[in-house]
Chimera marker file (.cmm) of the C-alpha trace (Angstrom):
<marker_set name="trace">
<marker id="1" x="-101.564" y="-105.608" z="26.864" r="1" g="1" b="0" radius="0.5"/>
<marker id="2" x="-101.301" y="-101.779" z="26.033" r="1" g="1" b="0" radius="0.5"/>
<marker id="3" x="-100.093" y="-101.305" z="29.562" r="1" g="1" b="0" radius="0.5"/>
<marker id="4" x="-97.285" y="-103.659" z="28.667" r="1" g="1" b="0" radius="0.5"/>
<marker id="5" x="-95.964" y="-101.136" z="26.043" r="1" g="1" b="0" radius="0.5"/>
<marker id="6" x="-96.616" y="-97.888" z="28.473" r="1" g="1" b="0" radius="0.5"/>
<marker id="7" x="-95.600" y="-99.448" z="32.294" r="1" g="1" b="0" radius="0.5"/>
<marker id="8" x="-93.005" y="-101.377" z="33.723" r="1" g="1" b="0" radius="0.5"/>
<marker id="9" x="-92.073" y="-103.393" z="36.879" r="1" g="1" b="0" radius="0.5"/>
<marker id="10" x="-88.566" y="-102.668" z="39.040" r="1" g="1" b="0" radius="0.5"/>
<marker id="11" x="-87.552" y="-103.703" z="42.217" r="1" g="1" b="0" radius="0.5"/>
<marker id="12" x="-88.080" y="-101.867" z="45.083" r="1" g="1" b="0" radius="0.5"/>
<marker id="13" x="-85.453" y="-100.651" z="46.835" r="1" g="1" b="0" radius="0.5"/>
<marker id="14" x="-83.628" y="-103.170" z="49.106" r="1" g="1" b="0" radius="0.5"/>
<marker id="15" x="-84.555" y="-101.035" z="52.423" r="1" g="1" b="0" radius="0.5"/>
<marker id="16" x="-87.891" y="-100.511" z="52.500" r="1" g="1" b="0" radius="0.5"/>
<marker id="17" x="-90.452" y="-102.474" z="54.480" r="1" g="1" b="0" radius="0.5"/>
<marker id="18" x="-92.381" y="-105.012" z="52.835" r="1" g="1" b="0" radius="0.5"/>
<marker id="19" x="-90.468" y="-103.999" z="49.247" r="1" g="1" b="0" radius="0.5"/>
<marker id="20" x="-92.087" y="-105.388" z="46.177" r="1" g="1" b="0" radius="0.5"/>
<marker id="21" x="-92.177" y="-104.190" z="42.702" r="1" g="1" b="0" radius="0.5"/>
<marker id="22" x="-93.183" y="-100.263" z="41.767" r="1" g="1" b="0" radius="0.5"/>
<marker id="23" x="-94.515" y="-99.577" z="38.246" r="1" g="1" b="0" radius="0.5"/>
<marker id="24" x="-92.656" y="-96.822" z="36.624" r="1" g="1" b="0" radius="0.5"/>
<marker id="25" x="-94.025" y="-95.130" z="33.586" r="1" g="1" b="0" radius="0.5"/>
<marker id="26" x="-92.416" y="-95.342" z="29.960" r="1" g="1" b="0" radius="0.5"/>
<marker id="27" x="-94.831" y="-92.990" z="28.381" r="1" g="1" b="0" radius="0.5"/>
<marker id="28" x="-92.509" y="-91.357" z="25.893" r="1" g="1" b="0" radius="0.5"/>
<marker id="29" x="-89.541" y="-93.585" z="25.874" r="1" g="1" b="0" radius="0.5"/>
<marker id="30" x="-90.040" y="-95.525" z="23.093" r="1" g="1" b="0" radius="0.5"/>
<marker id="31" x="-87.973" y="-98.413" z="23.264" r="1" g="1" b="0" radius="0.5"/>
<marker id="32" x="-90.306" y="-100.657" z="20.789" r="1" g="1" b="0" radius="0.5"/>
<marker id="33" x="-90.836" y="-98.794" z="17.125" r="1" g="1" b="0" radius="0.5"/>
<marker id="34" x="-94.748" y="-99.159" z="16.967" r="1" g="1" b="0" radius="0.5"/>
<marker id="35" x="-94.387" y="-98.785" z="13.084" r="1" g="1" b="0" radius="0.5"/>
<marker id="36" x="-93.891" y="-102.458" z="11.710" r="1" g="1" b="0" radius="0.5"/>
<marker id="37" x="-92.865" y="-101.887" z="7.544" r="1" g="1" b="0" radius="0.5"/>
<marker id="38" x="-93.906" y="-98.169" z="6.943" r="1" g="1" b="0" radius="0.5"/>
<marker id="39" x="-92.616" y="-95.662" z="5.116" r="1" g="1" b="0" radius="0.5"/>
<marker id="40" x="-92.265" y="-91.945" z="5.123" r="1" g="1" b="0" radius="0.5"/>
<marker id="41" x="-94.757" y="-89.858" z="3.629" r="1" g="1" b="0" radius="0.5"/>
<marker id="42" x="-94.614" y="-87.887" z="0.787" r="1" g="1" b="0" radius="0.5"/>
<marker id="43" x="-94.571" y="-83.942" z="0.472" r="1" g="1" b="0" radius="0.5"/>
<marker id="44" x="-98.536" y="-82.890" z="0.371" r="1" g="1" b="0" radius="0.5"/>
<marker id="45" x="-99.541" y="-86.625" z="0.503" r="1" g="1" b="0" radius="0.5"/>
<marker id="46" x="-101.397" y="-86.001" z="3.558" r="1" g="1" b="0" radius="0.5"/>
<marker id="47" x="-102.594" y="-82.443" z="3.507" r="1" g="1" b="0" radius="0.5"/>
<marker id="48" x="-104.542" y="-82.467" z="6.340" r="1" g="1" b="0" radius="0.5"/>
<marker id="49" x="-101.912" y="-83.480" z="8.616" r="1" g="1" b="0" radius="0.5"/>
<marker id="50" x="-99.875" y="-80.633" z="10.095" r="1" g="1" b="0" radius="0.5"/>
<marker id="51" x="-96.314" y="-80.400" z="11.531" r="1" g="1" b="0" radius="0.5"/>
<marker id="52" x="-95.651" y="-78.651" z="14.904" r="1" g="1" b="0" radius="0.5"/>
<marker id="53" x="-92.360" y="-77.777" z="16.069" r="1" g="1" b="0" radius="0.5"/>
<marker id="54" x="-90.419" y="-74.327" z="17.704" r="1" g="1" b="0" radius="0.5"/>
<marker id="55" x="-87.220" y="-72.392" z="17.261" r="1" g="1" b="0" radius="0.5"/>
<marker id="56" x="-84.800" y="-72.259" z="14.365" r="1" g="1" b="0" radius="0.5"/>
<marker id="57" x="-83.408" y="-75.591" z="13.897" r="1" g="1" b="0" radius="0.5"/>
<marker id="58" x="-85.642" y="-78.460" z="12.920" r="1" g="1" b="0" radius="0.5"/>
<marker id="59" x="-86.987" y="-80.152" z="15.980" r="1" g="1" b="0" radius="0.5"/>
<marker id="60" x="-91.086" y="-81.020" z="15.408" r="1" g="1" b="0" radius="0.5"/>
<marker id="61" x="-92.558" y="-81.677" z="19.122" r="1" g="1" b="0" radius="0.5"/>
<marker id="62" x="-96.277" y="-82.838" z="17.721" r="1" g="1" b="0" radius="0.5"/>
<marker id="63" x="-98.656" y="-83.231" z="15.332" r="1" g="1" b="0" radius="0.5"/>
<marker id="64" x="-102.340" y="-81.543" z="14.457" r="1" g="1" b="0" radius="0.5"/>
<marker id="65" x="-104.853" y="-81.402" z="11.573" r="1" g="1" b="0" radius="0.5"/>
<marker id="66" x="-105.341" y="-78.748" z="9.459" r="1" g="1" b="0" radius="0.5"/>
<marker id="67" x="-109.279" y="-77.831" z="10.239" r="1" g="1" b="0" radius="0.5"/>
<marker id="68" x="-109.690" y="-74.536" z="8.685" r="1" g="1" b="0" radius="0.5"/>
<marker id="69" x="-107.365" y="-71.842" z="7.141" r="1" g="1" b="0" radius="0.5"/>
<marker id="70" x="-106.230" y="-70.518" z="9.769" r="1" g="1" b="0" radius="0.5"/>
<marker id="71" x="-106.365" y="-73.405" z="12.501" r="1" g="1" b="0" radius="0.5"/>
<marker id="72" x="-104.804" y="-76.511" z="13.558" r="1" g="1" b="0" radius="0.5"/>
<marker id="73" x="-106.238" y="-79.078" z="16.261" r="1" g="1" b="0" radius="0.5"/>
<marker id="74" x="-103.554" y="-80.700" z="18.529" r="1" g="1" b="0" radius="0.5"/>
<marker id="75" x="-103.416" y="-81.484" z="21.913" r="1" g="1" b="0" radius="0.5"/>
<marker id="76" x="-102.865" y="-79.102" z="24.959" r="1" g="1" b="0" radius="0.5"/>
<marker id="77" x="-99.709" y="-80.280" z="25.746" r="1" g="1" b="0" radius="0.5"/>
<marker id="78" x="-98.094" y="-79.609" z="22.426" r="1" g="1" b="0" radius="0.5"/>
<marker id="79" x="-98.750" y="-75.955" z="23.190" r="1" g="1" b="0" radius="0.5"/>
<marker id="80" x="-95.996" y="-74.338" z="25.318" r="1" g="1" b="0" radius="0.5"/>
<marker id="81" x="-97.976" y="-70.740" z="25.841" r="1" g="1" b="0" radius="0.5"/>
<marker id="82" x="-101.341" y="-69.065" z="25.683" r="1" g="1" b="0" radius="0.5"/>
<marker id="83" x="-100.219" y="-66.889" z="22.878" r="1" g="1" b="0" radius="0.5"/>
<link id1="1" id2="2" r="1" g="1" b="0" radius="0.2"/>
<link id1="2" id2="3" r="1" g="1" b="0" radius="0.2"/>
<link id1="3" id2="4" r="1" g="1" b="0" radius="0.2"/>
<link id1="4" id2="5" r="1" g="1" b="0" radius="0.2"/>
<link id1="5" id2="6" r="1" g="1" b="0" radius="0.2"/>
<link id1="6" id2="7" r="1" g="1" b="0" radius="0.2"/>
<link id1="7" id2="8" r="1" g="1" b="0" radius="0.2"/>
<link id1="8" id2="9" r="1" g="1" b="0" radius="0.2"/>
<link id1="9" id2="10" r="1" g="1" b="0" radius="0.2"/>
<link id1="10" id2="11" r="1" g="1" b="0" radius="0.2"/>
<link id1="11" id2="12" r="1" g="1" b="0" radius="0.2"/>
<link id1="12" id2="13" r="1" g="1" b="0" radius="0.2"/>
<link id1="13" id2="14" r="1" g="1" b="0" radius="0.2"/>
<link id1="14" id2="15" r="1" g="1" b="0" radius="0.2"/>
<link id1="15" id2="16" r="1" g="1" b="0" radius="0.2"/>
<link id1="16" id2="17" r="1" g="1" b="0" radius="0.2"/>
<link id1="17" id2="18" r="1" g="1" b="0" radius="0.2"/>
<link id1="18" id2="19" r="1" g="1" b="0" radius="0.2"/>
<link id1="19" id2="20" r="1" g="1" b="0" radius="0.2"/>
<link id1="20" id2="21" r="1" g="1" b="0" radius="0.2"/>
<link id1="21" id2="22" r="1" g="1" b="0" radius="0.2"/>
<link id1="22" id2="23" r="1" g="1" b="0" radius="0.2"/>
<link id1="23" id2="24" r="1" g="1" b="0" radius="0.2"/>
<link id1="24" id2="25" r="1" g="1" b="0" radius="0.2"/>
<link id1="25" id2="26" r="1" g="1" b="0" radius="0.2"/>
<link id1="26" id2="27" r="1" g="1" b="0" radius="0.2"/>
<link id1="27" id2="28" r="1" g="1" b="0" radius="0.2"/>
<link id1="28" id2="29" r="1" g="1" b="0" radius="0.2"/>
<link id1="29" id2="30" r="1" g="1" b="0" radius="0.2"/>
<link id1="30" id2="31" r="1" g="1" b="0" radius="0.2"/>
<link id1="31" id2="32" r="1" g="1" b="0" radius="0.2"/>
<link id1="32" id2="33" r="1" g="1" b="0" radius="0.2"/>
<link id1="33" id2="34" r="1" g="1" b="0" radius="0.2"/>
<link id1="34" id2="35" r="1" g="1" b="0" radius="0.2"/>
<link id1="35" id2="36" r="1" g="1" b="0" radius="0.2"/>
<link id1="36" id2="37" r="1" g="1" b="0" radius="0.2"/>
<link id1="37" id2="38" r="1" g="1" b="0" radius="0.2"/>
<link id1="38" id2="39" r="1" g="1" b="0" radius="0.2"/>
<link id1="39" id2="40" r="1" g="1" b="0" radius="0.2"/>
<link id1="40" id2="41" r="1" g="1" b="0" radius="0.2"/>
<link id1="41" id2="42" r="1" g="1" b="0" radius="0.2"/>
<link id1="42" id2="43" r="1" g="1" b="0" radius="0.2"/>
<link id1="43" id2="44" r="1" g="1" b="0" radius="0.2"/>
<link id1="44" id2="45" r="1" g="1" b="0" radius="0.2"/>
<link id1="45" id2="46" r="1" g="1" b="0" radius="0.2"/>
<link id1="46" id2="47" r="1" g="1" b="0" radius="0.2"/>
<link id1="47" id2="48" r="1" g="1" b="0" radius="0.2"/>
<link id1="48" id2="49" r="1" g="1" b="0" radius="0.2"/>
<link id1="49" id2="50" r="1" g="1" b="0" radius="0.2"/>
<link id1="50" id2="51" r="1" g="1" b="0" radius="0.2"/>
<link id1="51" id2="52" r="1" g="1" b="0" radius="0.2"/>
<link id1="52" id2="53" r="1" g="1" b="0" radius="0.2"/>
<link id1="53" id2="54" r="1" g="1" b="0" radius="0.2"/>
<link id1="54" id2="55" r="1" g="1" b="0" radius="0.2"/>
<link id1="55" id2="56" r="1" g="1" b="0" radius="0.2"/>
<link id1="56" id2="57" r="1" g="1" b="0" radius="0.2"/>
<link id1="57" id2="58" r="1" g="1" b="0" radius="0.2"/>
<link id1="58" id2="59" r="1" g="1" b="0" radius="0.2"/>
<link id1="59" id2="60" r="1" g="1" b="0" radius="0.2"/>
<link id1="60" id2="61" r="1" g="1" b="0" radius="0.2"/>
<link id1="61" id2="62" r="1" g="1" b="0" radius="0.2"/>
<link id1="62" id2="63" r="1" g="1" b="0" radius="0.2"/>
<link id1="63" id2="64" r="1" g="1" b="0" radius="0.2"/>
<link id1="64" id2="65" r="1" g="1" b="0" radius="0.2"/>
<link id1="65" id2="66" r="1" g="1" b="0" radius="0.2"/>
<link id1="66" id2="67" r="1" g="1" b="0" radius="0.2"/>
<link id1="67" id2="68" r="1" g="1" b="0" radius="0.2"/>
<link id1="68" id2="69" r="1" g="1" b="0" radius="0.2"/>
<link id1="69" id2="70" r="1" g="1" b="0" radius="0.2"/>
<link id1="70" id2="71" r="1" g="1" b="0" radius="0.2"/>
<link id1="71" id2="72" r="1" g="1" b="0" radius="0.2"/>
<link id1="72" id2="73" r="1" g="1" b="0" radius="0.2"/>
<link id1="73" id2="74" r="1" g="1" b="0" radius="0.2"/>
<link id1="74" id2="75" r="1" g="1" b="0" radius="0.2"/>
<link id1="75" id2="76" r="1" g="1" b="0" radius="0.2"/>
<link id1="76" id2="77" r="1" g="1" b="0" radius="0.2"/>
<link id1="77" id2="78" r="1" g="1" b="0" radius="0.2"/>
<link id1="78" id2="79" r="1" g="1" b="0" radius="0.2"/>
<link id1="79" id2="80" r="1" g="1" b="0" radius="0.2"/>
<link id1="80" id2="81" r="1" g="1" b="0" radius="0.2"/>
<link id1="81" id2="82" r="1" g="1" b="0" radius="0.2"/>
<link id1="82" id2="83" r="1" g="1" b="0" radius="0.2"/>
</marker_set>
């Protein structure tokens, strides 16, 4: 059922041999909100929850939690550098 939400089904192109259906991936295209009735979260109300994002103008790219002072866990992806 999750696949549903992440994979689709096209046509194959019209010249190739034996052409079926390919799956294509969707990960991150959302095209159904996965949110049914929420609503934004407060300033502080989650305090463990952490923002990450780059540059000057507002544009987060992930999330992480706050696990120490000085650290945040989030995924390797999120993380454009070594430094």
């Amino acid at each position: 059922e999750y696949a549903e939400l992440v994979y689709e089904s096209e046509a194959a192109p019209v010249l190739r041999i034996g052409a079926g259906t390919n799956t294509v991936s969707k990960c991150g295209i959302v095209e159904t909100p996965l949110i049914v009735g929420g609503v934004k979260a407060k300033p502080l109300e989650f305090p463990h929850q952490a923002v990450i994002g780059y540059g000057k103008e507002i544009h987060w790219q992930c999330g992480g939690s706050v696990i120490s002072e000085y650290y945040v866990l989030t995924a390797a992806h999120c993380i454009n550098s070594r430094d």
